[in-house]
C-alpha positions as CSV (number, residue, x, y, z in Angstrom):
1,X,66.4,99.2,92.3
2,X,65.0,97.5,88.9
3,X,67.5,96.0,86.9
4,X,65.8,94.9,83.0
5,X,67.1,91.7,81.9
6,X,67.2,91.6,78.2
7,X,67.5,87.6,78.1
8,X,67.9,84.9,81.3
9,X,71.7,84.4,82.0
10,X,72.5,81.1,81.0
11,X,75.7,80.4,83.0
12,X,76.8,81.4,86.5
13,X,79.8,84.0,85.0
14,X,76.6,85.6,83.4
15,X,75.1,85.8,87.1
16,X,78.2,86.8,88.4
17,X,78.1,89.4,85.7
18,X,74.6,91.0,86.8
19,X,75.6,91.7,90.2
20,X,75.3,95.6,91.2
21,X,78.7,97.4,91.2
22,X,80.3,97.1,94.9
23,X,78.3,93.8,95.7
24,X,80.7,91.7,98.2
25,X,81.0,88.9,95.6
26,X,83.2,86.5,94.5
27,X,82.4,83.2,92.0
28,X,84.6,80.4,93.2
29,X,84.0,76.9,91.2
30,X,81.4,78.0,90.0
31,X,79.8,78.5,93.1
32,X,78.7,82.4,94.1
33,X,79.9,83.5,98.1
34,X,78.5,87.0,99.5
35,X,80.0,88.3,102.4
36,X,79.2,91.7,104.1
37,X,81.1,94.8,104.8
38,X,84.0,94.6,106.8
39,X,84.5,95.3,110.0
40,X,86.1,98.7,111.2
41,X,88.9,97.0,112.9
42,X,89.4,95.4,109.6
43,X,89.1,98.3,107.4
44,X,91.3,100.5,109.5
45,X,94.3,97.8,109.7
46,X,94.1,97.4,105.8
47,X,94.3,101.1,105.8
48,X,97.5,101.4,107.6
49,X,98.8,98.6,105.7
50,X,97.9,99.4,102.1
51,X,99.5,102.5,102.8
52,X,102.9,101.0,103.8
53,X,103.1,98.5,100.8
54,X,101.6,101.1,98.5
55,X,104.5,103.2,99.2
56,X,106.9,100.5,99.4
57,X,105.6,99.6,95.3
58,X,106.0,103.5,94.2
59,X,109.2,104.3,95.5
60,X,110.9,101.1,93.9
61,X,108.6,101.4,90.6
62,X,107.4,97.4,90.8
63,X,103.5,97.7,89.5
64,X,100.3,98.7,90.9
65,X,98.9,97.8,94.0
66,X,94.8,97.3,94.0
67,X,91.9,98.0,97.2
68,X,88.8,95.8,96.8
69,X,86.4,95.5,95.8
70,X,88.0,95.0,92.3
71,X,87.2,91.6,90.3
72,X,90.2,89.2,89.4
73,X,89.2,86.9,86.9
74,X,91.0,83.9,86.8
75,X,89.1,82.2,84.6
76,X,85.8,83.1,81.9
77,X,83.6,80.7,83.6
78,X,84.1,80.2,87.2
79,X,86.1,81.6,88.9
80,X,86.5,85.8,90.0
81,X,87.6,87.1,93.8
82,X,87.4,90.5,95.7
83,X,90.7,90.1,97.2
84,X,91.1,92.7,99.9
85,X,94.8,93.4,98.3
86,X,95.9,92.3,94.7
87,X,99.5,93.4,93.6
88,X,100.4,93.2,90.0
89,X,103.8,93.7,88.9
90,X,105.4,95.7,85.6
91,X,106.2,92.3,84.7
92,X,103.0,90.4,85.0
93,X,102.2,89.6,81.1
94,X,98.4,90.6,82.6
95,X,98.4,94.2,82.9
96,X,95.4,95.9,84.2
97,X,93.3,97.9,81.8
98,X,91.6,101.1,82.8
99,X,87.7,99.9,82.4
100,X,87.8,96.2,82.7
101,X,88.0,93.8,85.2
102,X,91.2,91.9,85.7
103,X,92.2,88.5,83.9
104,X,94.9,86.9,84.9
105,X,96.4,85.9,88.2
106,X,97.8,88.4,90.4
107,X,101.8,88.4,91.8
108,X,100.2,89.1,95.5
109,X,96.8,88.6,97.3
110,X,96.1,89.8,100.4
111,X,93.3,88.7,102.6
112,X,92.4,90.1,106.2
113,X,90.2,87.8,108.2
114,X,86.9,88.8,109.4
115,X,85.3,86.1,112.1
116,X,82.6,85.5,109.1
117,X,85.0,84.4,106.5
118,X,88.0,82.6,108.1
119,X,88.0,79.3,107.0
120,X,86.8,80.3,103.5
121,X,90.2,82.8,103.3
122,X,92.5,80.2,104.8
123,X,91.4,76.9,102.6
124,X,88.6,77.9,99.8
125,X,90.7,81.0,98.5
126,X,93.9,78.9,99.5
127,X,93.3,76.5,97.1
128,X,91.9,78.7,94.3
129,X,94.7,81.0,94.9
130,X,97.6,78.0,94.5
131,X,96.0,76.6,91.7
132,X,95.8,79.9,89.4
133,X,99.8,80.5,90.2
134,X,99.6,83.5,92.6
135,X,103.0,83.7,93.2
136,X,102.5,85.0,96.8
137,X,99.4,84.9,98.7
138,X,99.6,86.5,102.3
139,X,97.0,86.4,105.4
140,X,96.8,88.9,108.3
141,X,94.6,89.1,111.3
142,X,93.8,92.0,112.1
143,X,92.5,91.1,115.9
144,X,96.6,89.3,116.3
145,X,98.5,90.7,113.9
146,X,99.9,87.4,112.9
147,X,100.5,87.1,109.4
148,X,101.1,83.7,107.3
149,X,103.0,84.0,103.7
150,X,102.7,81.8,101.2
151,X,104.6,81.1,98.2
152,X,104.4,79.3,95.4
153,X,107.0,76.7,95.0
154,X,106.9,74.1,91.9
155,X,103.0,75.2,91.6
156,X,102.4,74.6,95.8
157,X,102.0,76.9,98.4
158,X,104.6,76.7,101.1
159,X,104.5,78.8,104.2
160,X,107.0,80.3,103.6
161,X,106.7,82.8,107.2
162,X,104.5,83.1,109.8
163,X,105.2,86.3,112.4
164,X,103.0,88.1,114.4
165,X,103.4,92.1,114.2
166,X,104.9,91.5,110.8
167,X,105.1,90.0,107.4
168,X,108.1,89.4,105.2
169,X,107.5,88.8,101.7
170,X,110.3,87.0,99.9
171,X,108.8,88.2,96.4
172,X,109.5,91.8,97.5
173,X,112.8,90.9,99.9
174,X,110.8,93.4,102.4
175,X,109.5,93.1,106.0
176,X,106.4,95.2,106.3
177,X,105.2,96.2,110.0
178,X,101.4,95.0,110.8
């Protein structure tokens, strides 16, 4: 594939920016991560799963519920994620627009683990995740089913439940089944 570059990108957004649609990408403090597809394990519990809080969002009318890859830009310079789950609520003064990327910080992310990015999922995005004011960010392995929730609290993450086979999510007031 050629890709013409009209002028050198100057800053590592602009990099970010270049990637090929559907590149497993994210920019995190400035520093670019690439992971690769996930597993089929993984992809087949998020599967189940999307479904279940998809449904869960419709029926009581609470936002949209996104499927990566889609960007989240918390910031214009360094700082955009490929979440595997991003919930935004009616109420988030960041709605979604139809052909850009998102700006703002999410109500929900979800992450599944894979065995290549653990530790980046459960500190890296952690961190990033607490400090941009996601109000609820939620892990799930998909080998144990054991899920850890956590919610922000005066601007720090508390875990708020850990479980195995489910998740409650005190932002919804809803158990979901893993």
């Amino acid at each position: 594939m050629l890709i013409e570059i009209p002028s050198p990108p100057r800053t590592i957004i602009e990099v970010f920016k270049m990637l090929p649609e559907g590149t497993l990408a994210e920019l995190i403090n400035g520093h670019i991560y690439m992971s690769p597809a996930p597993s089929n394990k993984h992809q087949r519990v998020l599967k189940k799963f999307l479904k279940l809080m998809d449904d869960f969002i419709i029926k009581n009318d609470l936002g949209e519920l996104f499927v990566s890859p889609i960007d989240i830009f918390f910031d214009s310079h360094s700082n955009a994620v490929q979440p595997d789950l991003a919930f935004i609520s009616k109420e988030n003064p960041n709605q979604p627009m139809d052909f850009e990327p998102f700006h703002g910080s999410p109500d929900i992310l979800v992450e599944f683990l894979s065995p290549s990015n653990e530790k980046h999922d459960r500190f890296v995005k952690k961190d990033l995740y607490e400090k941009f004011g996601v109000k609820e960010y939620w892990i799930i392995d998909p080998d144990t089913k054991e899920s850890f929730v956590f919610q922000l609290v005066e601007n720090k993450y508390i875990l708020s439940k850990r479980d195995n086979g489910q998740l409650f999510s005190p932002l919804f007031n809803h158990s979901f089944t893993i």
